[in-house]
HTML snippet that shows the backbone in 3Dmol.js (N, CA, C, O; Angstrom):
<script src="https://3Dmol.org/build/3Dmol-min.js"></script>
<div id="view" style="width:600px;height:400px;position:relative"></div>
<script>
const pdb = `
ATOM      1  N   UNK A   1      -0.148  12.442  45.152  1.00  0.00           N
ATOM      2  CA  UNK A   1      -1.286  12.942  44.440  1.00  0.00           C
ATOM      3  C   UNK A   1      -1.035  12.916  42.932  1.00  0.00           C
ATOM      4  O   UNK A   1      -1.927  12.791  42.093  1.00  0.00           O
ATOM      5  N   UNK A   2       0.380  13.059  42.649  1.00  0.00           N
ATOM      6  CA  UNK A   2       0.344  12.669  41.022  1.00  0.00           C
ATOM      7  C   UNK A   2       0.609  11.394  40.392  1.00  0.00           C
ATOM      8  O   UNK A   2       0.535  11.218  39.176  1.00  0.00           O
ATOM      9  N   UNK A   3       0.838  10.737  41.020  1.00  0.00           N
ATOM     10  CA  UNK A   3       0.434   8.846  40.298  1.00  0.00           C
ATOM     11  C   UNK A   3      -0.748   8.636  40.449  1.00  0.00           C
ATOM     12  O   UNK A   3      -1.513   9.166  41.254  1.00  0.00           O
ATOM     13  N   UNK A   4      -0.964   7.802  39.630  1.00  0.00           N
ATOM     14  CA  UNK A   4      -2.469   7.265  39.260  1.00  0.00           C
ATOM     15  C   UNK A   4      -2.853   5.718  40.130  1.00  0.00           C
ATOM     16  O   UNK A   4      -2.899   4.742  39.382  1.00  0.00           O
ATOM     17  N   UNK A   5      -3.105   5.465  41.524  1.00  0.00           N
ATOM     18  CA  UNK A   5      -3.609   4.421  41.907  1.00  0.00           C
ATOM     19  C   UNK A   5      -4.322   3.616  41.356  1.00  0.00           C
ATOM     20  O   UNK A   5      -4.649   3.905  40.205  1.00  0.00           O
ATOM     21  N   UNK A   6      -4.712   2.629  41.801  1.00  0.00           N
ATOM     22  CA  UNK A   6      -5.171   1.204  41.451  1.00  0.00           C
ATOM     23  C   UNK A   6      -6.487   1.642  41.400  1.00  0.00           C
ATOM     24  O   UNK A   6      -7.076   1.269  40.385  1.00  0.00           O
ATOM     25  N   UNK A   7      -7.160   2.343  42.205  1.00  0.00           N
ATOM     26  CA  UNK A   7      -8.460   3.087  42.184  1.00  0.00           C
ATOM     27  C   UNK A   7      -8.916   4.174  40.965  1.00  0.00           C
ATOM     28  O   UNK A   7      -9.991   4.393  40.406  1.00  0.00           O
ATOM     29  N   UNK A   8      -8.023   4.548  40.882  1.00  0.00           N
ATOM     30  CA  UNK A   8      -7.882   5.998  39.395  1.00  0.00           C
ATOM     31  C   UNK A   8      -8.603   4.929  38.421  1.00  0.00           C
ATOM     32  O   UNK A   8      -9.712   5.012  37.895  1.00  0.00           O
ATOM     33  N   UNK A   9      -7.704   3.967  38.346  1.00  0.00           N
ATOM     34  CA  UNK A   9      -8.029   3.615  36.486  1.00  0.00           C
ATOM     35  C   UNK A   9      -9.388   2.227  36.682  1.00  0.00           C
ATOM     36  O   UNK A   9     -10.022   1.631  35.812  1.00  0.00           O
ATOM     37  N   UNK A  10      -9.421   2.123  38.011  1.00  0.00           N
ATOM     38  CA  UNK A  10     -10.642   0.687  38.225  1.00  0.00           C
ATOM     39  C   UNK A  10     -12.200   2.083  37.897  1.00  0.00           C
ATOM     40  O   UNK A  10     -13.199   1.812  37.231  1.00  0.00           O
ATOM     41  N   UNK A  11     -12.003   3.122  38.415  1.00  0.00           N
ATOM     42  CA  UNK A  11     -13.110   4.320  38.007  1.00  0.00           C
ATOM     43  C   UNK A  11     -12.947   4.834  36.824  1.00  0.00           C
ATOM     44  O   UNK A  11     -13.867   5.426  36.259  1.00  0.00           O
ATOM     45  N   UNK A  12     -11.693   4.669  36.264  1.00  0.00           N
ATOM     46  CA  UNK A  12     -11.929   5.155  34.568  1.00  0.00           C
ATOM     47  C   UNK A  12     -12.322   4.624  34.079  1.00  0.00           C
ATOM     48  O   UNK A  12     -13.193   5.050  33.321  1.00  0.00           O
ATOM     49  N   UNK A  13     -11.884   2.796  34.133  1.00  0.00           N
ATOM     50  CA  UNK A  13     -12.489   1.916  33.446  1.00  0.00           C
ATOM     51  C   UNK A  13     -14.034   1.725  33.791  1.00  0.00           C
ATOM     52  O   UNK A  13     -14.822   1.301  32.946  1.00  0.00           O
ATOM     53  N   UNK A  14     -14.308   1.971  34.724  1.00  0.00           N
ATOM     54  CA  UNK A  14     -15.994   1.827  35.308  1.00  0.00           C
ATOM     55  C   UNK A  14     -16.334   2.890  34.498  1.00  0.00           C
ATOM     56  O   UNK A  14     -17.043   2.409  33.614  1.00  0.00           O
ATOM     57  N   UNK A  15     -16.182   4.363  34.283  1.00  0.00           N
ATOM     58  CA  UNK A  15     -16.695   5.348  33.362  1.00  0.00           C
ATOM     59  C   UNK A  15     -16.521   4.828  32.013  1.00  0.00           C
ATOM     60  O   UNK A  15     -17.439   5.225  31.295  1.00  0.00           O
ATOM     61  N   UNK A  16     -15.981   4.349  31.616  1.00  0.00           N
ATOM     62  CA  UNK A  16     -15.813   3.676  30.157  1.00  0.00           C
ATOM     63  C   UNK A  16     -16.872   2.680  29.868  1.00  0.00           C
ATOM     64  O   UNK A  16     -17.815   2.600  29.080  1.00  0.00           O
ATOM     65  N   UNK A  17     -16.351   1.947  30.812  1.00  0.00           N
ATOM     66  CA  UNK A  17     -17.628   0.474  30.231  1.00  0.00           C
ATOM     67  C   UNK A  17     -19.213   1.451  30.456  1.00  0.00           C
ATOM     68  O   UNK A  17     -20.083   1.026  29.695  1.00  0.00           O
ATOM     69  N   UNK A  18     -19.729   2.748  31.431  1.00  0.00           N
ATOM     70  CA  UNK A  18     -20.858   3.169  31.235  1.00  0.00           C
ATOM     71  C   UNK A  18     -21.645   4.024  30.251  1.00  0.00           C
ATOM     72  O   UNK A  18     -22.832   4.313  30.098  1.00  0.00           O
ATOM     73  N   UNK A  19     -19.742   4.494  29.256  1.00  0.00           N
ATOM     74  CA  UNK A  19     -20.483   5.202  28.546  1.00  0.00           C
ATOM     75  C   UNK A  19     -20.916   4.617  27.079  1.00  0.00           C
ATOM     76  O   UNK A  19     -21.878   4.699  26.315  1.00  0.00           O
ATOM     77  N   UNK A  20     -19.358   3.838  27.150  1.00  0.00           N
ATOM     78  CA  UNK A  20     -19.358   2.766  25.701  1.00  0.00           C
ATOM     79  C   UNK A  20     -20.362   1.584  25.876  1.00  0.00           C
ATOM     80  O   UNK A  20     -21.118   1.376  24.927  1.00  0.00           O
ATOM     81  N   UNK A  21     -20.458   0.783  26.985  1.00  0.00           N
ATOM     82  CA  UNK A  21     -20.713  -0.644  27.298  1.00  0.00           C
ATOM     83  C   UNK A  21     -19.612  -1.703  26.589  1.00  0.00           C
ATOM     84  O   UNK A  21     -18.590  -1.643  25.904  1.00  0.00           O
ATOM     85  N   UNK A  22     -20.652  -2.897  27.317  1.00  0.00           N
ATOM     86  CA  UNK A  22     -19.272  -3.885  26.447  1.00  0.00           C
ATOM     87  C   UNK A  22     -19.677  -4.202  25.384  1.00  0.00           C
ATOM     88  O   UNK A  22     -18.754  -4.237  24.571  1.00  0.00           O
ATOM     89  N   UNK A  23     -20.404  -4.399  25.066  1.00  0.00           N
ATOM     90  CA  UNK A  23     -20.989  -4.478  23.542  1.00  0.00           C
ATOM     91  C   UNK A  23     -20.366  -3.775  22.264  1.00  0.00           C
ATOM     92  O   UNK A  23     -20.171  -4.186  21.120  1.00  0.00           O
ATOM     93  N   UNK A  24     -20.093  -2.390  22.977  1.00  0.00           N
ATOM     94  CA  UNK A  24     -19.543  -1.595  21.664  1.00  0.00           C
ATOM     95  C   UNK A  24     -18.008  -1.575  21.664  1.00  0.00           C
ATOM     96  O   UNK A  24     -17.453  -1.439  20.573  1.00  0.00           O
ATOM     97  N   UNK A  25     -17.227  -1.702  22.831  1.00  0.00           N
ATOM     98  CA  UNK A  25     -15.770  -2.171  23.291  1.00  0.00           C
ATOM     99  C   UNK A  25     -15.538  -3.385  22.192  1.00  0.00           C
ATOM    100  O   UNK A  25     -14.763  -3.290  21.241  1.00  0.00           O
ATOM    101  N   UNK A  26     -16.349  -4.541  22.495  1.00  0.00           N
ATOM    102  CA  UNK A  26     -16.466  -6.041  21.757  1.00  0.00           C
ATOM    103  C   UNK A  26     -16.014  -6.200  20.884  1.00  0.00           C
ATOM    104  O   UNK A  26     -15.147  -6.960  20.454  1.00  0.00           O
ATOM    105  N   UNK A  27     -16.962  -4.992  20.311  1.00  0.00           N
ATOM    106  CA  UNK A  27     -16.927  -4.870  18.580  1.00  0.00           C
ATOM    107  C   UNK A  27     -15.720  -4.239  18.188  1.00  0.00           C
ATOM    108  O   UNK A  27     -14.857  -4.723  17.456  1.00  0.00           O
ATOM    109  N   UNK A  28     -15.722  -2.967  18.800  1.00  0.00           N
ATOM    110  CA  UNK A  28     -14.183  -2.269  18.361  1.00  0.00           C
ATOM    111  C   UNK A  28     -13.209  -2.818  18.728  1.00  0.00           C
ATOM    112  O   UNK A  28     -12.258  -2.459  18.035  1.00  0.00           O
ATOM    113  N   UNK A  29     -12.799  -3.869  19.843  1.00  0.00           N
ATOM    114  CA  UNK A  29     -11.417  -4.880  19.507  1.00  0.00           C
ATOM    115  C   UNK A  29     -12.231  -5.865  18.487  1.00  0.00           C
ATOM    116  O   UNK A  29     -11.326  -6.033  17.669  1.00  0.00           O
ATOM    117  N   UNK A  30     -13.045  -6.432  18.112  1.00  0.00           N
ATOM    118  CA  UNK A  30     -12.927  -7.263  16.327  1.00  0.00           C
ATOM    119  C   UNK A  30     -12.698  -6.893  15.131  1.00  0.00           C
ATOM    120  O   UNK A  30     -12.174  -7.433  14.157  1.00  0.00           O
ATOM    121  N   UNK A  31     -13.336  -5.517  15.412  1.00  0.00           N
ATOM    122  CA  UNK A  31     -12.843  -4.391  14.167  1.00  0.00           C
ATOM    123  C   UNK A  31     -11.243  -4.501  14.155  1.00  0.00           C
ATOM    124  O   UNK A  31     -10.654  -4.771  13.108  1.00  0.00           O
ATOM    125  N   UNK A  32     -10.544  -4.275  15.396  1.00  0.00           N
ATOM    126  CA  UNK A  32      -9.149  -4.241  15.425  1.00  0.00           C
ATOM    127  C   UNK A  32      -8.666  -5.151  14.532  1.00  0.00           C
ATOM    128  O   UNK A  32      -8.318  -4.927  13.373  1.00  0.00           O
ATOM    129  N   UNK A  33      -8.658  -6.652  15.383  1.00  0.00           N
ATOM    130  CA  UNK A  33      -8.689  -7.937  15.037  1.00  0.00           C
ATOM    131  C   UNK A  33      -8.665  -7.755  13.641  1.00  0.00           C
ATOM    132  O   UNK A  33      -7.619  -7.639  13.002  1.00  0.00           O
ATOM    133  N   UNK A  34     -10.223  -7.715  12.971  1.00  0.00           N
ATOM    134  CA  UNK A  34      -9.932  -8.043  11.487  1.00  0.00           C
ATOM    135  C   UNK A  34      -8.867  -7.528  10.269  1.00  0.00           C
ATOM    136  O   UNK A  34      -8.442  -7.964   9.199  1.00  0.00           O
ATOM    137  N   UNK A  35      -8.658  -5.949  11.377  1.00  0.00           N
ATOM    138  CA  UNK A  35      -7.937  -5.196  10.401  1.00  0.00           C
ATOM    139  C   UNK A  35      -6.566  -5.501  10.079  1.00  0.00           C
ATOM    140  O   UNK A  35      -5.902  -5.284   9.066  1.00  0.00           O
ATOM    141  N   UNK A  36      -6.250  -6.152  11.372  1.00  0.00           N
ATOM    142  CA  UNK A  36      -5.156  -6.387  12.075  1.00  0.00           C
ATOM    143  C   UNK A  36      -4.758  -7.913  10.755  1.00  0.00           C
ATOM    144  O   UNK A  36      -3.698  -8.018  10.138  1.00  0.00           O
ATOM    145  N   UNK A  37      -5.669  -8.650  10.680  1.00  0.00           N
ATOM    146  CA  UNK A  37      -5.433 -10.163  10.020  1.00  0.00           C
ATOM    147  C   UNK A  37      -5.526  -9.530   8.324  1.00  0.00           C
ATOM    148  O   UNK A  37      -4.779  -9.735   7.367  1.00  0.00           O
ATOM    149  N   UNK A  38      -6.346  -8.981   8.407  1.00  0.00           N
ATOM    150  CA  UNK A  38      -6.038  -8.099   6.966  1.00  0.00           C
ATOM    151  C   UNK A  38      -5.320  -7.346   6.180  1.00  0.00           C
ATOM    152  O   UNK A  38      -5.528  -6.922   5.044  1.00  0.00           O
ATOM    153  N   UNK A  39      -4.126  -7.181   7.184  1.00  0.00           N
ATOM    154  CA  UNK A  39      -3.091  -6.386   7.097  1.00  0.00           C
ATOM    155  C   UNK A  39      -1.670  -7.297   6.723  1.00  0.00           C
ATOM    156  O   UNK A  39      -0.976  -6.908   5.784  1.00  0.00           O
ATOM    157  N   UNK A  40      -1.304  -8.429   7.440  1.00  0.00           N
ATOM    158  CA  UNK A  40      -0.752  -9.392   7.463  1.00  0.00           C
ATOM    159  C   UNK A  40      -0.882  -9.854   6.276  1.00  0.00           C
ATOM    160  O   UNK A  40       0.063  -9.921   5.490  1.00  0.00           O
ATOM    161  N   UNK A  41      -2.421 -10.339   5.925  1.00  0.00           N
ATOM    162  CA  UNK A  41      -2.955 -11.131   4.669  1.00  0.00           C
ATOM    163  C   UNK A  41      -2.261 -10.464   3.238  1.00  0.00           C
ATOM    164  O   UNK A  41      -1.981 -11.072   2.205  1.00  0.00           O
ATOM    165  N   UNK A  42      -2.067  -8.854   3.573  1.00  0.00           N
ATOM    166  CA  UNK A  42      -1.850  -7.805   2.182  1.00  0.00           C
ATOM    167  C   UNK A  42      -0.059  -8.358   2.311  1.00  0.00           C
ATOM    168  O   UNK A  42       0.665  -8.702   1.377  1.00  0.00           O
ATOM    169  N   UNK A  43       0.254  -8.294   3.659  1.00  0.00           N
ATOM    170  CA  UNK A  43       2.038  -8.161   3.372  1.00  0.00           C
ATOM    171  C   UNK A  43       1.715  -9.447   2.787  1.00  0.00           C
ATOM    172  O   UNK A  43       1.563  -9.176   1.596  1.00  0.00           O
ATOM    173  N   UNK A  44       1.480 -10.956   2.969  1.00  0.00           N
ATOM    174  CA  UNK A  44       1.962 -12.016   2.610  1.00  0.00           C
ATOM    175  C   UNK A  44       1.823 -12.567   1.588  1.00  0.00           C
ATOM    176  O   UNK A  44       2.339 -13.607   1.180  1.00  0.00           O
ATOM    177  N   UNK A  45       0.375 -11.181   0.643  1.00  0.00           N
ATOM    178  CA  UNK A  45       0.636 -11.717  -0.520  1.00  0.00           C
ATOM    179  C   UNK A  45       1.714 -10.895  -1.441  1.00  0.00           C
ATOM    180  O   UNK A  45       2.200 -11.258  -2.513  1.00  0.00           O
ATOM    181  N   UNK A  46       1.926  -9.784  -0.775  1.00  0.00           N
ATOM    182  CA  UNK A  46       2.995  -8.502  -1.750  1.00  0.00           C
ATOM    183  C   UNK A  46       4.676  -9.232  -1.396  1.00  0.00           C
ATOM    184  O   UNK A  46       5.650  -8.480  -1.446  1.00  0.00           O
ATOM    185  N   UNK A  47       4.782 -10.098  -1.196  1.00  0.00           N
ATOM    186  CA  UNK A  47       5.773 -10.819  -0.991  1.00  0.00           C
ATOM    187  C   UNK A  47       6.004 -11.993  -2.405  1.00  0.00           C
ATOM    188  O   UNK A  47       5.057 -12.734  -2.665  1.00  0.00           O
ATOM    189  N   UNK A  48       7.084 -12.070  -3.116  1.00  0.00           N
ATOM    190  CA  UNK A  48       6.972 -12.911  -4.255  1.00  0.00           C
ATOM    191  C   UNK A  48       7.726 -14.071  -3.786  1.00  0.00           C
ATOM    192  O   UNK A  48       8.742 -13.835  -3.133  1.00  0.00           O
ATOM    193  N   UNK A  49       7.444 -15.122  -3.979  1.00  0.00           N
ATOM    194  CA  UNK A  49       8.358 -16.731  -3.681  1.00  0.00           C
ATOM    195  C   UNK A  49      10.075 -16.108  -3.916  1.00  0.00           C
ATOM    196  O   UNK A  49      10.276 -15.298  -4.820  1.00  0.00           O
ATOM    197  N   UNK A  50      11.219 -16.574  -3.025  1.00  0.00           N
ATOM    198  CA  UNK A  50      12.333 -16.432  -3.885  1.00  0.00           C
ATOM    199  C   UNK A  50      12.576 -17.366  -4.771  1.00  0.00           C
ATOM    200  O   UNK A  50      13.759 -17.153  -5.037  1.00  0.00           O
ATOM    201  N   UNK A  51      12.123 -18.579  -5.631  1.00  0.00           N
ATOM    202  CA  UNK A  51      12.532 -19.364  -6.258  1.00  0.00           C
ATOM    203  C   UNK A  51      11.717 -19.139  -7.615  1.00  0.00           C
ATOM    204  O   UNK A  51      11.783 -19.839  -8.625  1.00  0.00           O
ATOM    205  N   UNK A  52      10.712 -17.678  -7.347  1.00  0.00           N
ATOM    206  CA  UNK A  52      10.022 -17.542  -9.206  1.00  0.00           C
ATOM    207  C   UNK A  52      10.114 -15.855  -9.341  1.00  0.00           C
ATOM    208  O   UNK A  52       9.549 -14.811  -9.017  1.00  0.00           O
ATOM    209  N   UNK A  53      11.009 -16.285  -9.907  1.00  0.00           N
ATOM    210  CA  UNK A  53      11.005 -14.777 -10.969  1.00  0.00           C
ATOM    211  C   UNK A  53       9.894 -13.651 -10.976  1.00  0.00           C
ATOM    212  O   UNK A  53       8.777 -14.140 -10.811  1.00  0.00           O
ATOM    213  N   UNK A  54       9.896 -12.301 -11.119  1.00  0.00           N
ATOM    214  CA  UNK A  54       8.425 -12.180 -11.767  1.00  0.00           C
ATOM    215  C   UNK A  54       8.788 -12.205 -13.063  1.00  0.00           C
ATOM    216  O   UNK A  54       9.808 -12.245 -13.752  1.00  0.00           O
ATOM    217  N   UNK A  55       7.068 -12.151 -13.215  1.00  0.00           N
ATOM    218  CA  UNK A  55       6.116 -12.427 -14.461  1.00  0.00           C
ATOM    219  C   UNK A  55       7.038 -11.131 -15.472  1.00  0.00           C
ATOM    220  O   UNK A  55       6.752 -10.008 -15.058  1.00  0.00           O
ATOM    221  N   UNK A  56       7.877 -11.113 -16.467  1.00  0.00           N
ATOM    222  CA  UNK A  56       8.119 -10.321 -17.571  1.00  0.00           C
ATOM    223  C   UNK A  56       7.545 -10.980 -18.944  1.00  0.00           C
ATOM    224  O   UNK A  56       7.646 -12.156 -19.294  1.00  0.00           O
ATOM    225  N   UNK A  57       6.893  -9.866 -19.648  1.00  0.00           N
ATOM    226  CA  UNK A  57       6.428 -10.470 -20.887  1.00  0.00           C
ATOM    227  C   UNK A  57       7.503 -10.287 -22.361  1.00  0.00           C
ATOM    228  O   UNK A  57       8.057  -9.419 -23.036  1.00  0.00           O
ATOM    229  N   UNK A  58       7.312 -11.824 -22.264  1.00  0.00           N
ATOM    230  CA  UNK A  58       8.552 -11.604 -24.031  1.00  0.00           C
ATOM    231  C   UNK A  58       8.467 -10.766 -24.591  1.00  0.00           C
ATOM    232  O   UNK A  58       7.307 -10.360 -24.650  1.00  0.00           O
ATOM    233  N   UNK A  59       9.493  -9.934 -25.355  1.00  0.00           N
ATOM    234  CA  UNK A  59       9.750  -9.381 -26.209  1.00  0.00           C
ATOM    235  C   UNK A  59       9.049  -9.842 -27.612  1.00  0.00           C
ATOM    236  O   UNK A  59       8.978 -11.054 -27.816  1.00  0.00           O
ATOM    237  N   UNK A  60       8.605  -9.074 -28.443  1.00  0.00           N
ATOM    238  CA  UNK A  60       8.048  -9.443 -29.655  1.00  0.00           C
ATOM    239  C   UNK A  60       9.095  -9.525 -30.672  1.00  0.00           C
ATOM    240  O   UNK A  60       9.933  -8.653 -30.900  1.00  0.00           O
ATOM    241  N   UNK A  61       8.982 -10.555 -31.211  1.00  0.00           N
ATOM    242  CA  UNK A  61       9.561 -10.845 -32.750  1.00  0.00           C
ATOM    243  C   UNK A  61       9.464 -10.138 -33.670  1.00  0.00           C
ATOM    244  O   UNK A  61      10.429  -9.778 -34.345  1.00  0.00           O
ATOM    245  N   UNK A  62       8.051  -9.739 -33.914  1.00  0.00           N
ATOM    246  CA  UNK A  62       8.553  -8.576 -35.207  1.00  0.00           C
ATOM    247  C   UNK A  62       8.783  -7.098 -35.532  1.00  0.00           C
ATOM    248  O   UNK A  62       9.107  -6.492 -36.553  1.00  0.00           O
ATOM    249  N   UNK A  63       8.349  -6.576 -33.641  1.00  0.00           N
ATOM    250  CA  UNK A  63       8.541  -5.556 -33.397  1.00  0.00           C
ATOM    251  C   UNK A  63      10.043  -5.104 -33.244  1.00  0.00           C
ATOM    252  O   UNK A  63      10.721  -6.032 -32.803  1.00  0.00           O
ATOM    253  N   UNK A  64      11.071  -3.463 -33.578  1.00  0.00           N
ATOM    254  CA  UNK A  64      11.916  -3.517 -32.449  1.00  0.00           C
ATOM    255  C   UNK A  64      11.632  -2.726 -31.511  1.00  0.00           C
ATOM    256  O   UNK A  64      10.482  -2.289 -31.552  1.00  0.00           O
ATOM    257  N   UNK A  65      12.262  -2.390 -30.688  1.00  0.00           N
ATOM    258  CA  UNK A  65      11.838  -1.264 -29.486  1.00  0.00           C
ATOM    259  C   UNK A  65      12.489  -0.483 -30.201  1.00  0.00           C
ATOM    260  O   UNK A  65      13.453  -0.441 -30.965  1.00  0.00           O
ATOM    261  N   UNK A  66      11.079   0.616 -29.390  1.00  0.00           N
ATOM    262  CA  UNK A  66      11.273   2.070 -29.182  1.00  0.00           C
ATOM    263  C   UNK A  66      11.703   2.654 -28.682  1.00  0.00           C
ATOM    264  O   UNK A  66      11.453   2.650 -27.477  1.00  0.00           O
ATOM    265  N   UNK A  67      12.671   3.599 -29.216  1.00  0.00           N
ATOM    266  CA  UNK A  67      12.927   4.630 -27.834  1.00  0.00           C
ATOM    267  C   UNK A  67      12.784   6.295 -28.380  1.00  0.00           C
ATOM    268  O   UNK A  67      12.851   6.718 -29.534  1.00  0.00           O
ATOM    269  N   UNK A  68      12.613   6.876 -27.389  1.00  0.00           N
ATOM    270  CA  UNK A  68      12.663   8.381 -27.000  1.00  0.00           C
ATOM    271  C   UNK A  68      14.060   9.351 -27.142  1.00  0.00           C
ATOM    272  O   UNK A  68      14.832   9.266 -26.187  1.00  0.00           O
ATOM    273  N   UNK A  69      14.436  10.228 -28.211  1.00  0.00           N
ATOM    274  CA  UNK A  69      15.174  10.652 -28.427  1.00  0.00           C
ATOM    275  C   UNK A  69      15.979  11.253 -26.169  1.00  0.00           C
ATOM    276  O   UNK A  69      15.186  11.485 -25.256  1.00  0.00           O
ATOM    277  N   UNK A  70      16.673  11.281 -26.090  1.00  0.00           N
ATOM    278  CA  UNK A  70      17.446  12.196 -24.846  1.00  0.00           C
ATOM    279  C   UNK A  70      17.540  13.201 -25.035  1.00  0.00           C
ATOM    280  O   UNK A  70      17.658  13.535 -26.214  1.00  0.00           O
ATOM    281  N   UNK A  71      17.539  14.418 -23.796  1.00  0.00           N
ATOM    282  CA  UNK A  71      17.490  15.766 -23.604  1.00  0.00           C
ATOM    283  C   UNK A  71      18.712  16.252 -24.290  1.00  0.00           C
ATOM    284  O   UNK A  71      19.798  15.980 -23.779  1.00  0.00           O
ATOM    285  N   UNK A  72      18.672  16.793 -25.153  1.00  0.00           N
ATOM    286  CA  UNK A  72      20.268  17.742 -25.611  1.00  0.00           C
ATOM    287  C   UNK A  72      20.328  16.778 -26.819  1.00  0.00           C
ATOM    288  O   UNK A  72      21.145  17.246 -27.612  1.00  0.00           O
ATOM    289  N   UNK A  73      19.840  15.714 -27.249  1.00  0.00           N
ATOM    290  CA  UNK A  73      20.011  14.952 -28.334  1.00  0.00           C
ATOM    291  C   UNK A  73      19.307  15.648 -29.576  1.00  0.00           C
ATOM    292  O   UNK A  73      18.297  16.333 -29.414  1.00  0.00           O
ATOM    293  N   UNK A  74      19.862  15.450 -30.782  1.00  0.00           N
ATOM    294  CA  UNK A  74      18.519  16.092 -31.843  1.00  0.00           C
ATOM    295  C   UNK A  74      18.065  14.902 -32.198  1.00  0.00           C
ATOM    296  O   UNK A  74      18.532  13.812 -31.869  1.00  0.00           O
ATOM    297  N   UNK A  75      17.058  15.139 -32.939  1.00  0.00           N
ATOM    298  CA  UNK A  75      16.157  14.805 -33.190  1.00  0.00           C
ATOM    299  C   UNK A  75      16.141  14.179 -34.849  1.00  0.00           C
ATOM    300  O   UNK A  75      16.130  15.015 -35.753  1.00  0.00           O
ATOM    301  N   UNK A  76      16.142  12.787 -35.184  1.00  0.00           N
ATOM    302  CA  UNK A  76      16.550  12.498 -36.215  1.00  0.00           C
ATOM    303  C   UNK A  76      15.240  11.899 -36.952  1.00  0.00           C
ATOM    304  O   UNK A  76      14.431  11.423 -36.156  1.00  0.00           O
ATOM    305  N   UNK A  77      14.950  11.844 -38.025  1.00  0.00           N
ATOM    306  CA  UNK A  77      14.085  12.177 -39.066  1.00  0.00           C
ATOM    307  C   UNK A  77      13.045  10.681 -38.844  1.00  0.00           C
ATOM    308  O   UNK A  77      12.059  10.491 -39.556  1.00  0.00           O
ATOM    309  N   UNK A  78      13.382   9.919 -37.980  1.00  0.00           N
ATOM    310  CA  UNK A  78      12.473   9.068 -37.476  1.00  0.00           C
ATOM    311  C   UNK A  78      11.466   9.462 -36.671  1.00  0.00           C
ATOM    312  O   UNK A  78      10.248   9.326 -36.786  1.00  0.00           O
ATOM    313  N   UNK A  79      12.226  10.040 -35.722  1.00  0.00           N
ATOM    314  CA  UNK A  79      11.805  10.966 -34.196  1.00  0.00           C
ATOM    315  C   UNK A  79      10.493  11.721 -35.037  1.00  0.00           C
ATOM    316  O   UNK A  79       9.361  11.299 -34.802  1.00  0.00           O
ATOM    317  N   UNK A  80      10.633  12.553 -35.765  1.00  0.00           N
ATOM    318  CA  UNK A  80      10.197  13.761 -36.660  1.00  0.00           C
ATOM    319  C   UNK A  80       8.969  13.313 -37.173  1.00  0.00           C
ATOM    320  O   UNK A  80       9.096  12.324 -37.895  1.00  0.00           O
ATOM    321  N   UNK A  81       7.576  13.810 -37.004  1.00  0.00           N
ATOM    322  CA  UNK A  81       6.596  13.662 -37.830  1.00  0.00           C
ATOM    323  C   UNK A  81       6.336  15.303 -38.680  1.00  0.00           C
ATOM    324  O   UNK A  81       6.614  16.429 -38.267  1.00  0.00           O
ATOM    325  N   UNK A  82       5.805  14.939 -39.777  1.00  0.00           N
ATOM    326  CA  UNK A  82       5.295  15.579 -41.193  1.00  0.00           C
ATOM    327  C   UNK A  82       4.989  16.823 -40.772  1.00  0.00           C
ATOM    328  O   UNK A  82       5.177  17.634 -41.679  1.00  0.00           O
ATOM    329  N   UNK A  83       4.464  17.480 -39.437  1.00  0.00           N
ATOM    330  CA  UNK A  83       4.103  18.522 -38.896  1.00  0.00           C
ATOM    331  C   UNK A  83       5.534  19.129 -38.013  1.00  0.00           C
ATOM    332  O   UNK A  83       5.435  20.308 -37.671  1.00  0.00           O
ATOM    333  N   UNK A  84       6.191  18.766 -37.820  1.00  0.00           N
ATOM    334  CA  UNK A  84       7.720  19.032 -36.949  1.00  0.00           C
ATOM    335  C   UNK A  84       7.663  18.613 -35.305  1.00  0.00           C
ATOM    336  O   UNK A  84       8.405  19.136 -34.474  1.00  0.00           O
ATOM    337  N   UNK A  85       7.014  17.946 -35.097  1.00  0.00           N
ATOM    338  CA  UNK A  85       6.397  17.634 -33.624  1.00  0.00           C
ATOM    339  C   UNK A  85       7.081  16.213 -33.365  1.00  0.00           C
ATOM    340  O   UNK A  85       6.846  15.264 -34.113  1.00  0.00           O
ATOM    341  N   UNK A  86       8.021  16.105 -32.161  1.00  0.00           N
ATOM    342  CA  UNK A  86       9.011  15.318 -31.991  1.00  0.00           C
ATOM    343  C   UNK A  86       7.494  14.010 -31.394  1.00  0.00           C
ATOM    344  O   UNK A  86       6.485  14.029 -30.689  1.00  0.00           O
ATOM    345  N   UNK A  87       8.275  13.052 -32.265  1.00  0.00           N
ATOM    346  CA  UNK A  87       6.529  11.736 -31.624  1.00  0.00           C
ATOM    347  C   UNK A  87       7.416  10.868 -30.851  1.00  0.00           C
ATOM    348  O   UNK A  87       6.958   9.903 -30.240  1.00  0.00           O
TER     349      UNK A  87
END
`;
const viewer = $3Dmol.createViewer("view");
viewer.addModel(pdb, "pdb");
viewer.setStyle({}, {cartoon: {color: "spectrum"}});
viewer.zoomTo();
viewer.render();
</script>
């Protein structure tokens, strides 16, 4: 009485197809389907070639970089704007 016979699930599935039909079953495995190929489509493009680099943009010529004074560092008269407010 507690396994599920060949009969159990041929009447579940008969209650299923009467309440859903196949029509709406149809659709919800294509829905699957598409999501399913759409999903694939996202990994294969978030994947980069191994033979190209990414995209980094040159460094500028007449700029130099900036940086941000460090925690416990002071703060030197570059850092410092006219109001005392570390920029």
């Amino acid at each position: 009485m507690g396994s599920m016979s060949i009969w159990h699930w041929i009447i579940v599935a008969g209650i299923v197809m009467l309440l859903f039909g196949r029509g709406k079953i149809s659709d919800l495995m294509g829905d699957v389907a598409k999501g399913i190929k759409a999903f694939k489509k996202g990994m294969a493009e978030d994947e980069t070639p191994a033979g190209q680099a990414p995209a980094v943009p040159p460094p500028s010529n007449g700029e130099p970089v900036r940086t941000l004074p460090h925690q416990g560092e002071p703060a030197t008269a570059s850092h410092v704007s006219a109001d005392r407010k570390v920029v």
